[in-house]
N, C-alpha and C positions, 0 to 999 in steps of 0.2 A: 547522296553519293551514289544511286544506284546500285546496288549490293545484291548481287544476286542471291548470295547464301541465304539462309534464312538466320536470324538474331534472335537471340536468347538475354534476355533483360530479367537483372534480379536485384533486389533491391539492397542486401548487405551479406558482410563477407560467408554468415554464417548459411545464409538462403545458394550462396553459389558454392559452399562445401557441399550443404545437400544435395544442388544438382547433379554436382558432377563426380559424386560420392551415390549418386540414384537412391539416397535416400526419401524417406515421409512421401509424401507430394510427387516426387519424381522418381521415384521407382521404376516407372512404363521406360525401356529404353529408348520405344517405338514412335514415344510422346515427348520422351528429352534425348534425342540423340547428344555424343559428345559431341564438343566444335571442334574444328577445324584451328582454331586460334582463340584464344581467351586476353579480354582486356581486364588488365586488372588497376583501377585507383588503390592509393595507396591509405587514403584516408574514408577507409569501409567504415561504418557501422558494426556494432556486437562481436565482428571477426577484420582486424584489421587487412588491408592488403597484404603488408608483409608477413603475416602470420597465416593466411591465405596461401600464399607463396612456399614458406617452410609446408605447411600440411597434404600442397599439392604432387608436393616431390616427395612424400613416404609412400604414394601408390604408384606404382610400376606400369599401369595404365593409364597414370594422367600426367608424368612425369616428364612422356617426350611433347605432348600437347605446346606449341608454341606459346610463351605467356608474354603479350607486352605489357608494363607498367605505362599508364598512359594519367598520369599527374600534374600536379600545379607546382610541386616541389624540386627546387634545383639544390637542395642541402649536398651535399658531399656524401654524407651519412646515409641517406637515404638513398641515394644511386647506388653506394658500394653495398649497403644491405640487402637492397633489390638481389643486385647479378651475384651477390655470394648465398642468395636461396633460391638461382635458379630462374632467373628472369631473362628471356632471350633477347629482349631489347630496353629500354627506358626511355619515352618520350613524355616530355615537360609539354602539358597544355599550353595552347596560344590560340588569339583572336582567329588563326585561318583553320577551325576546326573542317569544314570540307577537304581542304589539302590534305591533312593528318589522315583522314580516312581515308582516301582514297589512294594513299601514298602504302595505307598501311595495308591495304586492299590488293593492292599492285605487288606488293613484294610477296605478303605471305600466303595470299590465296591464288597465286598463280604466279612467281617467280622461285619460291622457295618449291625444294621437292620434298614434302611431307612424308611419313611413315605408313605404312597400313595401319588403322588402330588395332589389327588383330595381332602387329608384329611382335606381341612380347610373352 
């Protein structure tokens, strides 16, 4: 997709509390800056997405952070539990995964007007 930003890839829900929590491992800000926009699946490892979600929105620095859920799942259940912890979008995985990025490339890394991170 071309992606100018730079990506941050972690492997389960509990590995992207600690990033963006700077804890263990990622303490260096310098070495884990926070993103710009965070995807989140719903079916993590060790720290679910949606529990992910609830624990992102008790920090007041990671709160305004845009989060999309980016899933396989079309449940009912799972969409309204997403946006009632905080999820600013919900997209259902499909075969045109290049669209999806670059769709999601387009809005929030340069159509949406984002916060300072220092704003709170």
């Amino acid at each position: 997709a071309q992606i100018a930003n730079p990506i941050q890839v972690v492997n389960d829900g509990q590995e992207a509390l600690d990033y963006l929590t700077r804890q263990g491992d990622y303490a260096d800000p310098e070495r884990f800056p926070l993103p710009a926009v965070i995807l989140v699946d719903l079916q993590l490892p060790r720290v679910s997405g949606l529990e992910l979600l609830a624990r992102l929105r008790e920090h007041a620095g990671l709160r305004a952070i845009p989060t999309v859920v980016l899933t396989s799942s079309r449940e009912p259940r799972d969409v309204r539990d997403a946006y009632e912890l905080g999820a600013n979008s919900y997209i259902v995985k499909s075969d045109k995964v290049l669209e999806m990025v670059q769709a999601i490339q387009t809005y929030w890394l340069h159509l949406n007007e984002m916060l300072e991170p220092n704003a709170f």
